[in-house]
matplotlib code that plots the C-alpha trace (Angstrom):
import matplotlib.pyplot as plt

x = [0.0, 0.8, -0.5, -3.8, -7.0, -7.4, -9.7, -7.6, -5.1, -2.1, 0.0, 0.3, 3.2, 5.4, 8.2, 9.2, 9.1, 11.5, 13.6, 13.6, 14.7, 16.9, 18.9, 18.9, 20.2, 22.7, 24.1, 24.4, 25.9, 28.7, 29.2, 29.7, 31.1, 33.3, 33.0, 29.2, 29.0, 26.5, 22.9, 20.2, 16.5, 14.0, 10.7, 10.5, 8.4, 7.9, 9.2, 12.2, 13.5, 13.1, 15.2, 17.6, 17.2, 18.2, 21.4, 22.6, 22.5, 24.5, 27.1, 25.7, 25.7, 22.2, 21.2, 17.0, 15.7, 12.5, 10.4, 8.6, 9.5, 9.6, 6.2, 4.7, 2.1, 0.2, 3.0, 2.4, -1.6, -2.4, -4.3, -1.5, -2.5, -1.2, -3.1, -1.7, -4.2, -6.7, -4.3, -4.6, -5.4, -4.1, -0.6, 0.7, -0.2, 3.3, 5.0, 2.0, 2.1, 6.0, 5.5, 3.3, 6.3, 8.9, 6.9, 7.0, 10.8, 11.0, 9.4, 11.5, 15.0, 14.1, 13.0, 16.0, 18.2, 16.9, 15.7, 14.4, 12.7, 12.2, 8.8, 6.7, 3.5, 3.4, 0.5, -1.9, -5.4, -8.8, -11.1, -14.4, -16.2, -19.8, -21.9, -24.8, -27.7, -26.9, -29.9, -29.1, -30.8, -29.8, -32.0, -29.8, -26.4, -25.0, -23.0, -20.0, -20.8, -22.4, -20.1, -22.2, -25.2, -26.5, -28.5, -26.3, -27.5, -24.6, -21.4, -18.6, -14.6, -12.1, -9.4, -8.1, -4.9, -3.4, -3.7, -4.0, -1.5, -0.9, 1.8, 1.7, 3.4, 4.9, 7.1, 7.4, 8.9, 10.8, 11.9, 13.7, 15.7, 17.0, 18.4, 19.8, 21.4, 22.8, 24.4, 26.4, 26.3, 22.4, 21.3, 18.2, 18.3, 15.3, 14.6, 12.8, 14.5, 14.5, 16.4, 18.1, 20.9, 22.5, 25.7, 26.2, 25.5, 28.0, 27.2, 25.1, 24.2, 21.8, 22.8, 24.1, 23.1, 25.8, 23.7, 20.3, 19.5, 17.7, 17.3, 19.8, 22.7, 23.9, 24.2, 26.7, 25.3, 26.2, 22.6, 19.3, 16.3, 12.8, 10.3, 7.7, 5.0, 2.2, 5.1, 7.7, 6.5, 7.2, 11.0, 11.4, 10.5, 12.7, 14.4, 12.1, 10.6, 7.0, 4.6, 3.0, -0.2, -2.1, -5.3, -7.2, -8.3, -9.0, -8.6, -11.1, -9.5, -12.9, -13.1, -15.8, -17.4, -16.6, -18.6, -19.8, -17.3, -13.8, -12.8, -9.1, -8.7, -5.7, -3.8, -3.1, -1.6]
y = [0.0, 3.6, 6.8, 7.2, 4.9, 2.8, 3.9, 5.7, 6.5, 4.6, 4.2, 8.1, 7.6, 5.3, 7.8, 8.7, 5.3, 4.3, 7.7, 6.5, 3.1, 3.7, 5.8, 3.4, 0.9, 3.0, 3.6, -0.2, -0.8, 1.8, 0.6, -2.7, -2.2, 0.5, -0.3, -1.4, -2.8, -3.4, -2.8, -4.2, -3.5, -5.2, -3.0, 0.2, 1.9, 4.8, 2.4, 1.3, 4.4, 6.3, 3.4, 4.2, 8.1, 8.0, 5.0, 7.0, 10.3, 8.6, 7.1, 4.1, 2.3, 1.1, -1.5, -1.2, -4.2, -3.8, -6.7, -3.6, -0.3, 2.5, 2.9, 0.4, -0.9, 0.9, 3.5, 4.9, 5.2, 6.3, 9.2, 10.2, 12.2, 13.2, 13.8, 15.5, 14.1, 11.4, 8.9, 10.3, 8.3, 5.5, 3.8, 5.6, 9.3, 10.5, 8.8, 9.8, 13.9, 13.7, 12.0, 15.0, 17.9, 15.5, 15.4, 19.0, 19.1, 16.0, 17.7, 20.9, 18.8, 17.1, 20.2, 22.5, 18.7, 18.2, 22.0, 19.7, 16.6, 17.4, 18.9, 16.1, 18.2, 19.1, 20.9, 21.8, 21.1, 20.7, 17.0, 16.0, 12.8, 12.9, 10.2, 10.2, 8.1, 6.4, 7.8, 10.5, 14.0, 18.0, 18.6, 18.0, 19.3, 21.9, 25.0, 23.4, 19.8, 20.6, 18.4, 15.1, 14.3, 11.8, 12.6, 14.2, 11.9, 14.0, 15.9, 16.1, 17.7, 15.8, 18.6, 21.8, 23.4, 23.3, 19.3, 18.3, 17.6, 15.8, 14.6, 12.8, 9.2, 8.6, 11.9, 11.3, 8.0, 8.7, 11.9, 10.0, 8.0, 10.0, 12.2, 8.4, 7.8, 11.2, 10.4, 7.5, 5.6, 3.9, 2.2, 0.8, -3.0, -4.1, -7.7, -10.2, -11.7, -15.2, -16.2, -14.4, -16.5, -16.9, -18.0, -20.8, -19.5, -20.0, -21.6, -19.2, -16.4, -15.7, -16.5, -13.8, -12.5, -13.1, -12.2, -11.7, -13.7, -11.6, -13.3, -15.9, -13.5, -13.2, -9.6, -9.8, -8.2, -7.6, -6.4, -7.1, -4.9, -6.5, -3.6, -5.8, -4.3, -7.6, -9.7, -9.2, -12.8, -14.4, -12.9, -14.0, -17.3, -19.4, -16.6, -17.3, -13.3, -12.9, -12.8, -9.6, -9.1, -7.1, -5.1, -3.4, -0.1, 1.7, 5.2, 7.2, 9.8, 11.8, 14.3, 16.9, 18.1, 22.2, 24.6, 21.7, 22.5, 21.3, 18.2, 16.8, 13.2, 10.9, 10.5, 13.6, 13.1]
z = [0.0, -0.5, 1.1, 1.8, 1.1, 4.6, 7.3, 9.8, 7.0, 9.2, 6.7, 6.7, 8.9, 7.3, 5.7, 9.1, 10.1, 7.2, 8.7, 11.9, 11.7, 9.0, 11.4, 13.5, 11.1, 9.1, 13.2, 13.5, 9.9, 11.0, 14.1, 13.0, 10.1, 9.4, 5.4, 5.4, 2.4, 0.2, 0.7, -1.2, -1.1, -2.5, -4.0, -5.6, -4.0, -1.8, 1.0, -1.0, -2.4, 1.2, 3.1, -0.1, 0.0, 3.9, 3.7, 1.1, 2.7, 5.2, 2.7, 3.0, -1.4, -1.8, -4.9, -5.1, -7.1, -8.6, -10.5, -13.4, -12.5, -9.8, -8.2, -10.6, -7.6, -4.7, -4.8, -7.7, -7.8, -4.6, -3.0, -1.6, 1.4, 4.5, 7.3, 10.9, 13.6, 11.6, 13.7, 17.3, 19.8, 18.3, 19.0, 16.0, 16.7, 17.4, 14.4, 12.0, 13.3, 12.9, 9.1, 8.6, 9.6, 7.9, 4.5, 4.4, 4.9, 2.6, -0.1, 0.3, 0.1, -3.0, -4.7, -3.5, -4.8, -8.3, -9.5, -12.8, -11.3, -7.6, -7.3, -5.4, -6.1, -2.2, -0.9, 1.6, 1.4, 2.9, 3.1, 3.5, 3.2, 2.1, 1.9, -0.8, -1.6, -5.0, -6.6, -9.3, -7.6, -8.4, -4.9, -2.7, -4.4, -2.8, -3.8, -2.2, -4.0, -6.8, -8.8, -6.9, -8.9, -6.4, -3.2, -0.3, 2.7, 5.0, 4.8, 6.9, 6.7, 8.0, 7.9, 6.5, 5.3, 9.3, 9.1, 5.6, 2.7, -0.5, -2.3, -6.0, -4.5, -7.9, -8.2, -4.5, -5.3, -8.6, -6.9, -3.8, -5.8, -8.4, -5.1, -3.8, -7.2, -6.6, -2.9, -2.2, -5.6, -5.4, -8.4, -9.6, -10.8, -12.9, -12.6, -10.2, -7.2, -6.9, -3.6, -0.8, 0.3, 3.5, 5.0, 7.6, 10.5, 13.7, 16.3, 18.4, 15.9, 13.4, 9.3, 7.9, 4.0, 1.1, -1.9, -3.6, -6.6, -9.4, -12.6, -11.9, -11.0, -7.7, -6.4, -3.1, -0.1, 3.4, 4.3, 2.4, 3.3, 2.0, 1.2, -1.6, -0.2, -0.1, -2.4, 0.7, 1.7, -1.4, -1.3, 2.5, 1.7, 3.5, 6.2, 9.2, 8.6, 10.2, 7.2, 5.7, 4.0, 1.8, 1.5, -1.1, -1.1, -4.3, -5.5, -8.3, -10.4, -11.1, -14.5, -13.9, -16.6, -17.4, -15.4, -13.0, -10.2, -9.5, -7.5, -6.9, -7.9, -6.8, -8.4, -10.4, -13.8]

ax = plt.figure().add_subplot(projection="3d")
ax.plot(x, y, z, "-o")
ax.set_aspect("equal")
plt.show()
């Protein structure tokens, strides 16, 4: 999945939880490792190229495999919203309100970083959910909805400009790692990946990762990060990883008609 969609809009927050663990692990590949290596990550999408944007602001080289191409999946056809407080209450409130700040920062970097391809289409918006009847009517429409041609049963905003934002997910994506490519030497490597393969382990300690398999070539590796989105199960096939799962959400792009109002569909073009 990719921004937006869900109810509760959770996923809101997962940039800054890429950030924040990426710190994390960039500290530990240093620490362990005073030449880290090779990292490879496995997906495309706005998951993959941030866990590559952040190594490889940290000189950490990053190889991202992906099966078609950059935000091919959920990534790329998303609504793409942000939202500041749709998540309070919840175990992820502080993680999605810092997402929100760090979007805005994010979206900044990339565009002051590529003057020609680093506009993520960041801005700040209003929402509403409105719930209609399914029958056509013109009674109901109001001045503020008049592009709905069904019954308005009941109307209700779930933000304004103070906590809601949008970003277009794929320039988002494509955006991230073109500013990784320009960092610490990331690469993009299409193909599918077949196998992850491990060394014996020693007695007492976890295997450790030699190399990813992508259509039959081995790429070394000394640290494989698996970021498939609902796939990420059929590429830890094998490594003991808890499982991860899908769900499907969909998102309208809606064309109104010319002097019937104006709506914002997700994505944008």
């Amino acid at each position: 999945r990719g921004y937006g969609g869900g109810p509760g809009g959770a996923l809101l927050c997962l940039l800054a939880a890429g950030e924040l663990v990426l710190r994390g692990m960039a500290t530990a590949v240093q620490h362990h490792h005073p030449s880290p290596g090779r990292v490879v990550v496995v997906g495309g999408g706005v998951i993959g190229t941030s866990i590559a944007y952040q190594l490889s602001r940290r000189g950490v080289g990053v190889t991202v495999v992906e099966r078609e191409s950059l935000a091919a999946a959920a990534s790329g056809k998303a609504g793409g919203f942000l939202a500041l407080d749709w998540n309070d209450g919840s175990p992820t409130e502080q993680l999605t309100r810092l997402s929100f700040r760090m979007h805005e920062e994010l979206a900044a970097d990339l565009a002051a970083a590529l003057p020609d391809k680093g506009d993520v289409n960041y801005r700040r918006l209003w929402c509403e959910t409105i719930s209609v009847s399914g029958r056509a009517s013109t009674c109901t429409a109001t001045e503020e909805h008049e592009w709905v041609d069904t019954g308005i049963v009941a109307a209700r905003q779930m933000g304004d400009e103070s906590t809601i934002a949008q970003v277009h997910p794929r320039l988002l994506t494509e955006a991230m790692m073109a500013a990784a490519e320009q960092g610490a030497g990331a690469e993009v490597r299409i193909g599918t990946v077949q196998d992850v393969l491990t060394q014996p382990a020693e007695e007492g300690q976890d295997p450790k990762v030699r190399a990813v398999v992508v259509d039959g070539e081995e790429i070394p590796a000394d640290h494989v990060v698996i970021a498939a989105g609902p796939w990420s199960s059929e590429v830890a096939q094998g490594l003991g990883l808890p499982p991860i799962y899908g769900q499907k959400y969909h998102s309208i792009l809606v064309r109104p008609r010319s002097g019937r109002g104006y709506t914002s569909g997700s994505p944008r073009p």
